[in-house]
VMD Tcl script that draws the C-alpha trace (Angstrom):
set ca {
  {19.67 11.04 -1.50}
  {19.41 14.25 -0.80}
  {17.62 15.60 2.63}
  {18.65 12.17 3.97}
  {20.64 11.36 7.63}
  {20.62 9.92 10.88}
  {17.18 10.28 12.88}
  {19.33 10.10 16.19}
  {21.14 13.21 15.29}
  {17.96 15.09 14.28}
  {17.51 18.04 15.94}
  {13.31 17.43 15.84}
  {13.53 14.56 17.99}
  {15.33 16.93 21.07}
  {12.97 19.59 20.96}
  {11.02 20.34 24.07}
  {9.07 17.69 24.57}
  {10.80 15.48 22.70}
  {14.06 14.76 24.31}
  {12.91 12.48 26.20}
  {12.02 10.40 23.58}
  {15.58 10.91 21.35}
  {17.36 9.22 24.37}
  {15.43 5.90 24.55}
  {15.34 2.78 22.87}
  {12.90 4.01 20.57}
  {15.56 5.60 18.95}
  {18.17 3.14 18.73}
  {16.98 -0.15 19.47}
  {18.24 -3.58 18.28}
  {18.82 -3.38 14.63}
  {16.39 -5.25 12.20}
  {16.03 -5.94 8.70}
  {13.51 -3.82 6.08}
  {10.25 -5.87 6.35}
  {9.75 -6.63 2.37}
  {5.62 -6.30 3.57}
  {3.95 -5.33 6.77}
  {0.14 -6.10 6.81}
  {-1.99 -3.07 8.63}
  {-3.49 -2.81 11.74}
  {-7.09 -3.46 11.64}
  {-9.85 -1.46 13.26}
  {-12.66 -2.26 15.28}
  {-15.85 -1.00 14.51}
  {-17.70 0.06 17.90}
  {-21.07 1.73 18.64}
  {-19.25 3.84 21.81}
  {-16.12 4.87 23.33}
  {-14.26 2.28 24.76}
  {-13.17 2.38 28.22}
  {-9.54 3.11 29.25}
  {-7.01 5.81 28.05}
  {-7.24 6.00 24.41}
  {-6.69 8.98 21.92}
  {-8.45 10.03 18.99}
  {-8.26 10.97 15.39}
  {-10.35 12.12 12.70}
  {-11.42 8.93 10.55}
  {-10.33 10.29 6.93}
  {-12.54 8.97 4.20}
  {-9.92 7.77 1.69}
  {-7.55 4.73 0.81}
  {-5.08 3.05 3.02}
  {-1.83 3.70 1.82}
  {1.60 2.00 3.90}
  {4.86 3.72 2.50}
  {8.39 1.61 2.30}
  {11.16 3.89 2.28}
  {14.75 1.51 1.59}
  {17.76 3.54 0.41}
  {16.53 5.58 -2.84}
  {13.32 3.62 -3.08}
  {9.81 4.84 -2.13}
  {7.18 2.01 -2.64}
  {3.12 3.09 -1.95}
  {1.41 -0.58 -1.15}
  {-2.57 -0.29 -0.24}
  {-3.93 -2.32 2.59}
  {-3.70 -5.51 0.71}
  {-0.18 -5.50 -0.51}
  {-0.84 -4.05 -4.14}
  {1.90 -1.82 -5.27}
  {0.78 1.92 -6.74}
  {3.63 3.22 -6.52}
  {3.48 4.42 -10.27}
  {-0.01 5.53 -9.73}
  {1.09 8.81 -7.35}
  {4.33 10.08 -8.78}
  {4.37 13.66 -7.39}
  {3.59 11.91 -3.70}
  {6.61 9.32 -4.44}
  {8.69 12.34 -5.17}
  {7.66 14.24 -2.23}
  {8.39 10.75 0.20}
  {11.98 11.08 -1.35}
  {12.53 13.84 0.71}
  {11.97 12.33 3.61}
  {15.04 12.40 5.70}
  {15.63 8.11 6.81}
  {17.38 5.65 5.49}
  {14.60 3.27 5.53}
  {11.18 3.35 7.06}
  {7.47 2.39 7.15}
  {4.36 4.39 7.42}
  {1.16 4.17 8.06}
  {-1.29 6.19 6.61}
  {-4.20 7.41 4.24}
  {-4.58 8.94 1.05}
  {-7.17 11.93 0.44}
  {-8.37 14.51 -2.00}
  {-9.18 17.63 -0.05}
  {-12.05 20.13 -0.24}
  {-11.22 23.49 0.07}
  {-12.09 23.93 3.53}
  {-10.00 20.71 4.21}
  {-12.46 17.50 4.37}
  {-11.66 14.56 2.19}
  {-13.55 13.76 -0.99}
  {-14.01 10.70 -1.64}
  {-15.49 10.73 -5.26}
  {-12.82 12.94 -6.12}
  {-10.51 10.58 -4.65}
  {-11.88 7.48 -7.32}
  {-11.97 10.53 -10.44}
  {-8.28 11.04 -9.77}
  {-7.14 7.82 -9.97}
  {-9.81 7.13 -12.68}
  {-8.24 9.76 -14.75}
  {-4.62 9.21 -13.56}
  {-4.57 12.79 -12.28}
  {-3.42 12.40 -8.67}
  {-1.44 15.10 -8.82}
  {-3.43 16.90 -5.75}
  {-3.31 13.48 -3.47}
  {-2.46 14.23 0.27}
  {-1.13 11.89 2.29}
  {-2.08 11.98 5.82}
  {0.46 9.62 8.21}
  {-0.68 8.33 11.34}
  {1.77 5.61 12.34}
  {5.58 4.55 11.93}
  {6.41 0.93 12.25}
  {9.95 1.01 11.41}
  {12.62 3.63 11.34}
  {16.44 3.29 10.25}
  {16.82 -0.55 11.31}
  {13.93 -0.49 13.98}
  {11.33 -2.16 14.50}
  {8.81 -0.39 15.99}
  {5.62 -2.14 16.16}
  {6.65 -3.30 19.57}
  {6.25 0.10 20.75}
  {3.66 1.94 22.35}
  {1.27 3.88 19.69}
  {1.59 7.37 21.42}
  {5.63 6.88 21.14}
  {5.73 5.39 17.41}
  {3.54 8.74 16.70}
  {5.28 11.20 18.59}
  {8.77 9.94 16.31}
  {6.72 10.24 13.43}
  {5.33 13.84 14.38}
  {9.30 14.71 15.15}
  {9.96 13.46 11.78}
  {7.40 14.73 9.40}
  {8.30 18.51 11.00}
  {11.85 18.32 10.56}
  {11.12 17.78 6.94}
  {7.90 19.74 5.89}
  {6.27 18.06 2.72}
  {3.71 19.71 0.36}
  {1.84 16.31 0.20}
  {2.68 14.97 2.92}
  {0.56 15.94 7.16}
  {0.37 14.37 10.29}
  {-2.76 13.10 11.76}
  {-3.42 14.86 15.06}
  {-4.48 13.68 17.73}
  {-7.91 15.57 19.03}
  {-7.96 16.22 22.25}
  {-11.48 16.31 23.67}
  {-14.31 13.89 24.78}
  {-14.66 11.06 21.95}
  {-18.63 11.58 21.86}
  {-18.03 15.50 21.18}
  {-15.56 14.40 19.06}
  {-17.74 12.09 17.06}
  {-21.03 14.88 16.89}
  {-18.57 17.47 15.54}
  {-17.01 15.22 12.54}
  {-20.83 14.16 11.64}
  {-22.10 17.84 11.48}
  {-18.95 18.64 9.40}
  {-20.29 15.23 7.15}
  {-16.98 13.50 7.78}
  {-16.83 9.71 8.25}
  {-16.52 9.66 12.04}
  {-13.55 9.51 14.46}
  {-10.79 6.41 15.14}
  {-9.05 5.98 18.65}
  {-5.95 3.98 19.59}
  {-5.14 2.49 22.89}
  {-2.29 3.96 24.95}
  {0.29 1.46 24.89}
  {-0.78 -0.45 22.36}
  {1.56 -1.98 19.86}
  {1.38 -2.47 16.48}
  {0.01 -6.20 15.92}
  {-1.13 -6.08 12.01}
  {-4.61 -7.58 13.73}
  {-8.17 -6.78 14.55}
  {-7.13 -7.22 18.48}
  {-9.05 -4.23 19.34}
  {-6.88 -1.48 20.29}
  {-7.47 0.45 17.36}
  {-11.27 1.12 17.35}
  {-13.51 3.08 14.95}
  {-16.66 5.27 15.42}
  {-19.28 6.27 12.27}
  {-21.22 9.00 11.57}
  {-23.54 6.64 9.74}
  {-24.04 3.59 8.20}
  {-21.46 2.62 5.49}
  {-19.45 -0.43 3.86}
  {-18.01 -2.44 0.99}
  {-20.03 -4.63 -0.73}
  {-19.47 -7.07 -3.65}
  {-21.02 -6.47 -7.23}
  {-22.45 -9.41 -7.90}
  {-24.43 -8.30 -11.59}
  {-27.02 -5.73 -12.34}
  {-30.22 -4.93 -13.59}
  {-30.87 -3.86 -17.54}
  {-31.57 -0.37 -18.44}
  {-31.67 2.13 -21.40}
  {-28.28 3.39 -20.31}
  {-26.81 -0.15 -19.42}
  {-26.86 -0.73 -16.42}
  {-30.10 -0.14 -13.93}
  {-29.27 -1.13 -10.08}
  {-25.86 -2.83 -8.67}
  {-26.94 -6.23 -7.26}
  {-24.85 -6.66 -4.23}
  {-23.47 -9.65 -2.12}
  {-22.02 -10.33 1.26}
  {-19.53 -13.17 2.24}
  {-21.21 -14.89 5.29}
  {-19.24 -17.28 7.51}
  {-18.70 -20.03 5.37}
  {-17.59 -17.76 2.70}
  {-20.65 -18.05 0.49}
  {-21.44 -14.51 -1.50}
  {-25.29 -13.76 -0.33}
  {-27.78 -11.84 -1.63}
  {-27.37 -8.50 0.54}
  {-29.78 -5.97 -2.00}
  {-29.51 -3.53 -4.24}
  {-28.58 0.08 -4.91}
  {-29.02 2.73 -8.01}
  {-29.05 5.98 -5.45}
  {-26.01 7.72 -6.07}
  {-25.09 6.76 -9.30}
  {-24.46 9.33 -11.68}
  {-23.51 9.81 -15.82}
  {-19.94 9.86 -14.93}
  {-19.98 6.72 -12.84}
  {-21.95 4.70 -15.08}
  {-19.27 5.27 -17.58}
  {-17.06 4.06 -15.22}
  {-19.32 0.93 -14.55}
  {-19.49 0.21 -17.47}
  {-16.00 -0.30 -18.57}
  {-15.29 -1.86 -15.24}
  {-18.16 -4.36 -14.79}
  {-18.20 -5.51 -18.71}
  {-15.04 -8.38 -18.25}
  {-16.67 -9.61 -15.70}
  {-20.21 -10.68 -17.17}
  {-21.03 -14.17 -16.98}
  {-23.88 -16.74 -17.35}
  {-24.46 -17.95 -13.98}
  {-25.60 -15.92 -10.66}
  {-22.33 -16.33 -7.75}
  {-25.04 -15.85 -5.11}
  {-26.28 -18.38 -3.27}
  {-29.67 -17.04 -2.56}
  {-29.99 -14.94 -6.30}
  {-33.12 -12.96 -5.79}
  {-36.24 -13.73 -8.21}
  {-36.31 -11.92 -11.59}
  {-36.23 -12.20 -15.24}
  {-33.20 -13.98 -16.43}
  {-33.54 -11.28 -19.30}
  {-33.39 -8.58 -17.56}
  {-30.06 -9.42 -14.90}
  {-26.66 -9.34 -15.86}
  {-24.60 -11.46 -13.78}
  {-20.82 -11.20 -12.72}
  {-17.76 -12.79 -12.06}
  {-17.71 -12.00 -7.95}
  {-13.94 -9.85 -8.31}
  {-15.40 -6.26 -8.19}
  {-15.98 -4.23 -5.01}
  {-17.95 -1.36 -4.19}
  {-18.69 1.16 -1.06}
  {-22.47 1.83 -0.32}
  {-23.96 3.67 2.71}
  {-27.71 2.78 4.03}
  {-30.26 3.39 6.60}
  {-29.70 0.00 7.63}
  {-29.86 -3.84 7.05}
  {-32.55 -5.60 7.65}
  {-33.22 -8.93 9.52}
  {-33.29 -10.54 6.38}
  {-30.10 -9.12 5.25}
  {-31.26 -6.29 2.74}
  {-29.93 -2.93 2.42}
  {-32.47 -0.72 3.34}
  {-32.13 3.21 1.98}
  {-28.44 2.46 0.04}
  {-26.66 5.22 -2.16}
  {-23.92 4.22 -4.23}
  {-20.75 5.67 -2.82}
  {-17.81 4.62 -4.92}
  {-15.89 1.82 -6.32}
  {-13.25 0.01 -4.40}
  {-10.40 -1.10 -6.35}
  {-8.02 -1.04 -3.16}
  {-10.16 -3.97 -1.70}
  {-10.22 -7.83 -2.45}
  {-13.59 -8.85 -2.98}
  {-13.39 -12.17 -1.23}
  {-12.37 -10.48 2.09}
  {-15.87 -8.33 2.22}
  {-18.60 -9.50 4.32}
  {-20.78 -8.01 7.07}
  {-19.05 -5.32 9.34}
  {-20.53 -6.14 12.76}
  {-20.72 -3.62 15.64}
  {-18.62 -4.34 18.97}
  {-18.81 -3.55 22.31}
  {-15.19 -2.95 23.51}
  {-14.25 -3.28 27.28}
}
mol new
graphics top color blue
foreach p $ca { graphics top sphere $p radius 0.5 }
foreach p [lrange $ca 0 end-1] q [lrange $ca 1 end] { graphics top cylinder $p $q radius 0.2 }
display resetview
Protein backbone atom coordinates (compact mmCIF):
# COMPACT_ATOMS: atom_id res chain seq x y z
CA UNK A 1 0.00 0.00 0.00
CA UNK A 2 1.10 3.00 -0.81
CA UNK A 3 2.56 5.62 1.99
CA UNK A 4 3.32 2.42 3.92
CA UNK A 5 6.98 1.39 5.80
CA UNK A 6 8.83 0.74 8.77
CA UNK A 7 7.93 3.06 11.89
CA UNK A 8 11.62 2.43 13.15
CA UNK A 9 13.02 4.06 10.12
CA UNK A 10 10.62 7.05 10.29
CA UNK A 11 12.18 10.08 10.38
CA UNK A 12 9.08 11.58 12.86
CA UNK A 13 9.99 9.39 15.56
CA UNK A 14 13.92 11.09 15.70
CA UNK A 15 12.89 14.49 15.70
CA UNK A 16 13.87 16.61 18.63
CA UNK A 17 12.21 15.38 21.23
CA UNK A 18 11.56 12.32 19.96
CA UNK A 19 14.72 10.40 19.67
CA UNK A 20 14.65 9.34 22.65
CA UNK A 21 11.73 7.53 22.22
CA UNK A 22 12.77 5.85 18.48
CA UNK A 23 15.64 4.07 20.42
CA UNK A 24 13.61 2.19 23.09
CA UNK A 25 11.63 -0.74 23.35
CA UNK A 26 8.68 1.10 22.48
CA UNK A 27 9.79 0.89 19.18
CA UNK A 28 10.82 -2.52 18.72
CA UNK A 29 9.69 -4.64 21.37
CA UNK A 30 8.88 -8.39 21.39
CA UNK A 31 6.84 -9.13 18.39
CA UNK A 32 3.05 -9.98 18.84
CA UNK A 33 0.24 -11.01 16.86
CA UNK A 34 -2.76 -8.43 15.42
CA UNK A 35 -5.32 -8.55 18.30
CA UNK A 36 -8.57 -9.66 16.09
CA UNK A 37 -10.50 -7.16 19.03
CA UNK A 38 -9.22 -4.95 21.77
CA UNK A 39 -12.00 -3.76 24.21
CA UNK A 40 -11.45 0.18 25.29
CA UNK A 41 -10.30 1.67 28.19
CA UNK A 42 -12.99 2.85 30.36
CA UNK A 43 -13.28 6.18 32.11
CA UNK A 44 -14.03 7.21 35.42
CA UNK A 45 -16.43 9.70 36.03
CA UNK A 46 -15.12 12.10 38.97
CA UNK A 47 -16.51 15.30 40.56
CA UNK A 48 -12.57 16.78 40.88
CA UNK A 49 -9.13 16.41 39.79
CA UNK A 50 -7.51 13.53 40.96
CA UNK A 51 -4.38 13.69 42.78
CA UNK A 52 -1.00 12.73 41.22
CA UNK A 53 0.59 13.60 37.77
CA UNK A 54 -2.01 13.24 35.23
CA UNK A 55 -2.59 15.10 31.83
CA UNK A 56 -5.54 16.35 30.22
CA UNK A 57 -7.63 16.43 27.15
CA UNK A 58 -10.62 17.97 25.86
CA UNK A 59 -13.62 15.37 26.36
CA UNK A 60 -15.00 15.38 22.58
CA UNK A 61 -18.72 14.85 22.44
CA UNK A 62 -18.94 12.11 19.78
CA UNK A 63 -18.67 8.21 19.24
CA UNK A 64 -15.88 5.95 20.23
CA UNK A 65 -14.31 4.73 17.32
CA UNK A 66 -10.96 1.96 17.70
CA UNK A 67 -9.25 1.61 14.17
CA UNK A 68 -7.49 -1.95 13.06
CA UNK A 69 -5.04 -1.34 10.52
CA UNK A 70 -3.64 -5.25 9.16
CA UNK A 71 -1.88 -5.17 5.77
CA UNK A 72 -4.43 -3.39 3.21
CA UNK A 73 -7.29 -3.55 5.67
CA UNK A 74 -8.74 -0.63 7.70
CA UNK A 75 -11.60 -1.87 10.04
CA UNK A 76 -13.65 1.14 12.24
CA UNK A 77 -15.19 -1.03 15.39
CA UNK A 78 -17.23 1.30 18.06
CA UNK A 79 -16.73 0.71 21.72
CA UNK A 80 -18.65 -2.46 21.70
CA UNK A 81 -17.07 -4.37 18.92
CA UNK A 82 -19.65 -3.44 16.05
CA UNK A 83 -17.98 -3.05 12.76
CA UNK A 84 -18.82 0.44 10.64
CA UNK A 85 -16.39 0.22 8.66
CA UNK A 86 -18.75 0.65 5.54
CA UNK A 87 -20.50 3.39 7.32
CA UNK A 88 -17.30 6.09 6.93
CA UNK A 89 -15.74 5.36 3.58
CA UNK A 90 -13.87 8.65 2.94
CA UNK A 91 -12.32 8.17 6.76
CA UNK A 92 -11.40 4.35 5.78
CA UNK A 93 -9.72 5.80 2.76
CA UNK A 94 -7.94 8.45 4.55
CA UNK A 95 -6.65 5.52 7.45
CA UNK A 96 -5.17 3.79 4.25
CA UNK A 97 -2.69 6.25 4.17
CA UNK A 98 -1.47 5.74 7.21
CA UNK A 99 2.08 4.66 7.01
CA UNK A 100 2.18 0.90 9.41
CA UNK A 101 1.86 -2.29 8.63
CA UNK A 102 -0.62 -2.97 11.24
CA UNK A 103 -1.90 -0.98 14.14
CA UNK A 104 -4.62 0.02 16.65
CA UNK A 105 -6.07 3.29 17.62
CA UNK A 106 -7.89 4.76 19.91
CA UNK A 107 -10.04 7.43 19.30
CA UNK A 108 -13.36 9.47 18.65
CA UNK A 109 -15.42 10.41 15.91
CA UNK A 110 -16.86 14.12 15.53
CA UNK A 111 -18.71 16.50 13.28
CA UNK A 112 -17.15 19.90 13.70
CA UNK A 113 -18.63 23.40 13.99
CA UNK A 114 -17.01 25.93 12.25
CA UNK A 115 -15.14 27.33 14.98
CA UNK A 116 -14.04 23.67 15.78
CA UNK A 117 -16.42 22.15 18.66
CA UNK A 118 -18.09 18.87 18.02
CA UNK A 119 -21.76 18.54 17.14
CA UNK A 120 -23.28 16.03 18.32
CA UNK A 121 -26.77 16.15 16.54
CA UNK A 122 -24.97 16.59 13.49
CA UNK A 123 -22.97 13.70 14.34
CA UNK A 124 -26.51 11.24 14.58
CA UNK A 125 -27.95 13.36 11.05
CA UNK A 126 -24.83 12.13 9.29
CA UNK A 127 -24.99 8.78 9.98
CA UNK A 128 -28.84 9.01 9.82
CA UNK A 129 -28.52 10.14 6.32
CA UNK A 130 -25.37 8.12 5.45
CA UNK A 131 -23.56 11.39 4.70
CA UNK A 132 -20.41 11.12 6.82
CA UNK A 133 -18.47 12.45 4.43
CA UNK A 134 -17.29 15.49 6.87
CA UNK A 135 -16.51 12.90 9.96
CA UNK A 136 -13.18 13.78 11.81
CA UNK A 137 -11.47 11.48 13.58
CA UNK A 138 -9.69 12.64 16.56
CA UNK A 139 -6.89 9.79 17.94
CA UNK A 140 -5.86 9.78 21.35
CA UNK A 141 -4.18 6.45 21.97
CA UNK A 142 -2.11 3.62 20.08
CA UNK A 143 -2.22 0.16 21.49
CA UNK A 144 -0.35 -1.63 18.94
CA UNK A 145 2.09 -0.69 16.27
CA UNK A 146 3.87 -3.03 13.58
CA UNK A 147 3.91 -6.32 15.86
CA UNK A 148 3.76 -4.40 19.29
CA UNK A 149 1.91 -4.48 21.82
CA UNK A 150 1.65 -1.47 23.45
CA UNK A 151 -0.85 -1.40 26.08
CA UNK A 152 1.89 -2.30 28.46
CA UNK A 153 3.27 1.01 27.98
CA UNK A 154 3.05 4.12 29.70
CA UNK A 155 0.07 6.48 28.23
CA UNK A 156 2.34 9.62 27.71
CA UNK A 157 4.80 7.19 25.54
CA UNK A 158 1.95 5.21 23.52
CA UNK A 159 0.80 9.02 22.68
CA UNK A 160 3.90 10.61 21.97
CA UNK A 161 4.42 7.44 19.03
CA UNK A 162 1.12 8.20 17.96
CA UNK A 163 1.71 12.12 17.77
CA UNK A 164 5.18 11.08 15.77
CA UNK A 165 3.02 9.10 13.58
CA UNK A 166 -0.04 11.01 12.71
CA UNK A 167 2.61 14.09 11.66
CA UNK A 168 4.70 12.13 9.50
CA UNK A 169 1.58 11.40 7.58
CA UNK A 170 -0.85 14.46 7.69
CA UNK A 171 -4.55 13.25 7.09
CA UNK A 172 -7.52 15.50 6.06
CA UNK A 173 -9.75 13.46 8.49
CA UNK A 174 -7.66 12.38 10.57
CA UNK A 175 -5.97 14.98 14.29
CA UNK A 176 -4.35 14.27 17.32
CA UNK A 177 -5.81 14.96 20.63
CA UNK A 178 -3.57 17.36 22.54
CA UNK A 179 -2.76 17.32 25.54
CA UNK A 180 -3.76 20.84 27.46
CA UNK A 181 -1.43 21.98 29.48
CA UNK A 182 -2.85 24.02 32.35
CA UNK A 183 -4.64 23.51 35.76
CA UNK A 184 -7.52 20.76 35.23
CA UNK A 185 -10.17 23.12 37.08
CA UNK A 186 -9.25 26.07 34.51
CA UNK A 187 -9.28 23.55 32.17
CA UNK A 188 -12.72 22.28 32.97
CA UNK A 189 -14.39 26.24 33.37
CA UNK A 190 -12.98 27.03 29.91
CA UNK A 191 -14.52 23.83 27.95
CA UNK A 192 -18.02 24.61 29.86
CA UNK A 193 -18.08 28.35 28.78
CA UNK A 194 -17.15 27.15 25.24
CA UNK A 195 -20.46 24.49 25.91
CA UNK A 196 -18.19 21.51 25.34
CA UNK A 197 -18.71 18.27 27.31
CA UNK A 198 -15.92 18.74 29.84
CA UNK A 199 -12.26 17.58 30.02
CA UNK A 200 -10.68 13.70 30.40
CA UNK A 201 -7.20 13.11 32.14
CA UNK A 202 -4.92 10.05 32.03
CA UNK A 203 -2.49 8.96 34.60
CA UNK A 204 1.24 9.19 33.85
CA UNK A 205 2.34 5.79 33.54
CA UNK A 206 -0.60 4.23 33.19
CA UNK A 207 -1.08 1.35 30.83
CA UNK A 208 -3.63 0.43 28.75
CA UNK A 209 -5.88 -2.20 30.79
CA UNK A 210 -9.31 -2.23 28.58
CA UNK A 211 -10.90 -1.52 32.35
CA UNK A 212 -12.58 1.04 34.51
CA UNK A 213 -9.29 0.84 36.93
CA UNK A 214 -9.27 4.48 37.23
CA UNK A 215 -6.45 5.94 35.49
CA UNK A 216 -8.37 7.38 32.87
CA UNK A 217 -10.81 9.79 34.62
CA UNK A 218 -13.51 12.14 33.24
CA UNK A 219 -14.79 15.63 34.30
CA UNK A 220 -18.50 17.21 33.03
CA UNK A 221 -19.63 20.37 32.35
CA UNK A 222 -23.06 19.16 33.38
CA UNK A 223 -25.21 16.51 33.94
CA UNK A 224 -25.55 13.96 31.05
CA UNK A 225 -26.04 10.09 30.19
CA UNK A 226 -27.51 7.16 28.28
CA UNK A 227 -30.62 5.97 29.14
CA UNK A 228 -32.84 3.10 27.87
CA UNK A 229 -36.20 3.74 25.90
CA UNK A 230 -38.37 1.80 27.52
CA UNK A 231 -41.98 3.07 25.48
CA UNK A 232 -43.63 6.40 25.19
CA UNK A 233 -46.47 8.42 25.68
CA UNK A 234 -49.35 8.97 22.75
CA UNK A 235 -49.58 12.14 20.92
CA UNK A 236 -51.04 13.81 17.74
CA UNK A 237 -47.65 13.43 16.12
CA UNK A 238 -46.93 9.85 17.54
CA UNK A 239 -45.06 9.89 19.96
CA UNK A 240 -45.43 12.40 23.21
CA UNK A 241 -42.48 11.83 25.94
CA UNK A 242 -39.60 8.96 25.86
CA UNK A 243 -40.23 6.81 28.98
CA UNK A 244 -36.83 5.96 30.19
CA UNK A 245 -35.18 3.09 32.29
CA UNK A 246 -32.05 2.40 34.19
CA UNK A 247 -30.38 -1.08 34.82
CA UNK A 248 -29.88 -1.20 38.68
CA UNK A 249 -27.61 -3.82 40.26
CA UNK A 250 -29.39 -6.81 39.69
CA UNK A 251 -29.88 -5.87 36.16
CA UNK A 252 -33.56 -5.02 36.39
CA UNK A 253 -34.58 -1.94 33.81
CA UNK A 254 -36.24 0.77 36.39
CA UNK A 255 -38.35 3.40 35.95
CA UNK A 256 -35.76 6.44 35.76
CA UNK A 257 -38.51 9.33 34.13
CA UNK A 258 -39.25 10.90 31.29
CA UNK A 259 -38.16 13.43 28.68
CA UNK A 260 -39.93 15.38 25.53
CA UNK A 261 -37.39 18.62 25.90
CA UNK A 262 -35.29 18.53 23.02
CA UNK A 263 -37.11 16.70 20.67
CA UNK A 264 -37.65 18.17 17.48
CA UNK A 265 -39.71 17.41 13.81
CA UNK A 266 -36.65 15.87 12.49
CA UNK A 267 -36.02 13.57 15.41
CA UNK A 268 -39.42 12.40 15.80
CA UNK A 269 -39.14 11.15 12.31
CA UNK A 270 -36.32 9.46 13.33
CA UNK A 271 -38.19 7.98 16.44
CA UNK A 272 -40.48 6.94 14.80
CA UNK A 273 -38.97 4.63 12.35
CA UNK A 274 -36.59 3.52 15.03
CA UNK A 275 -38.88 2.84 18.03
CA UNK A 276 -41.87 1.20 15.80
CA UNK A 277 -40.11 -2.71 15.70
CA UNK A 278 -39.79 -2.53 18.95
CA UNK A 279 -43.49 -1.99 20.31
CA UNK A 280 -44.79 -4.55 22.46
CA UNK A 281 -47.64 -5.43 24.90
CA UNK A 282 -46.04 -5.60 28.15
CA UNK A 283 -44.05 -2.73 30.21
CA UNK A 284 -39.91 -4.16 30.68
CA UNK A 285 -39.85 -1.98 33.81
CA UNK A 286 -40.08 -3.22 36.92
CA UNK A 287 -41.59 -0.31 38.67
CA UNK A 288 -43.83 0.99 35.24
CA UNK A 289 -45.14 4.30 36.41
CA UNK A 290 -49.12 4.74 36.72
CA UNK A 291 -51.03 5.73 33.55
CA UNK A 292 -53.55 4.82 31.05
CA UNK A 293 -52.72 1.61 29.36
CA UNK A 294 -54.24 3.60 26.30
CA UNK A 295 -52.28 6.15 26.23
CA UNK A 296 -48.39 4.27 26.69
CA UNK A 297 -46.68 2.52 24.13
CA UNK A 298 -44.38 0.06 25.44
CA UNK A 299 -41.00 -1.36 24.03
CA UNK A 300 -38.84 -4.09 23.55
CA UNK A 301 -35.80 -2.73 26.08
CA UNK A 302 -32.92 -2.78 22.82
CA UNK A 303 -32.95 1.03 22.08
CA UNK A 304 -30.67 3.61 23.73
CA UNK A 305 -30.74 7.16 24.08
CA UNK A 306 -28.48 10.23 25.57
CA UNK A 307 -30.41 12.76 27.84
CA UNK A 308 -28.89 15.59 29.97
CA UNK A 309 -30.78 16.87 33.33
CA UNK A 310 -30.63 19.08 36.26
CA UNK A 311 -30.38 16.09 38.22
CA UNK A 312 -31.85 12.77 39.63
CA UNK A 313 -33.73 12.67 42.30
CA UNK A 314 -33.73 10.47 45.50
CA UNK A 315 -36.33 8.57 44.04
CA UNK A 316 -34.56 8.06 40.86
CA UNK A 317 -36.37 10.60 38.43
CA UNK A 318 -34.84 12.78 35.97
CA UNK A 319 -35.40 16.06 37.00
CA UNK A 320 -35.11 19.03 34.09
CA UNK A 321 -34.09 16.26 31.04
CA UNK A 322 -33.69 17.38 27.28
CA UNK A 323 -33.48 14.83 24.77
CA UNK A 324 -29.97 14.79 23.40
CA UNK A 325 -29.66 12.09 20.79
CA UNK A 326 -29.99 8.51 20.02
CA UNK A 327 -27.32 6.02 20.77
CA UNK A 328 -26.97 3.34 18.34
CA UNK A 329 -23.15 2.79 19.28
CA UNK A 330 -24.35 1.58 22.80
CA UNK A 331 -25.87 -1.83 24.05
CA UNK A 332 -28.79 -1.17 25.95
CA UNK A 333 -28.29 -3.80 28.58
CA UNK A 334 -24.90 -2.27 29.62
CA UNK A 335 -26.67 1.30 30.64
CA UNK A 336 -27.41 1.99 34.14
CA UNK A 337 -26.65 4.79 36.60
CA UNK A 338 -23.24 6.65 36.06
CA UNK A 339 -22.12 7.27 39.65
CA UNK A 340 -19.66 10.02 40.67
CA UNK A 341 -16.12 8.96 42.21
CA UNK A 342 -13.77 10.32 44.33
CA UNK A 343 -10.31 9.28 42.94
CA UNK A 344 -7.17 9.20 45.26
Amino acid sequence: MGGRGDLSDNPALHSEGKSQLARSRIVQPPKAPNPGWIAPQLVTLTTRPPQGEWRYEIKYDGYRLLVRIDGDQVQLFTKNGFDWTDRMPLLTKDLERLAVHSAWLDGEVVIQEDDGRPAFQALQSAFASKATDDLVYVAFDLLYLNGADLRGEAVELRRQVLEALLEHCPMERVRFSVTLDADPMQLLANACRMNLEGIVGKRDGSRYSSARDGAWAKLKCGNRQEFVIAGYTRAAAGIGSLLLGLHNDDGQLVYAGRVRSGISERTLKALRVALAPLAQDRTPLIDPPRMERAGVVWLAPQQVCEVKFAEITPAGKVRHAVFVGLRDDKPADAISLENDSELD
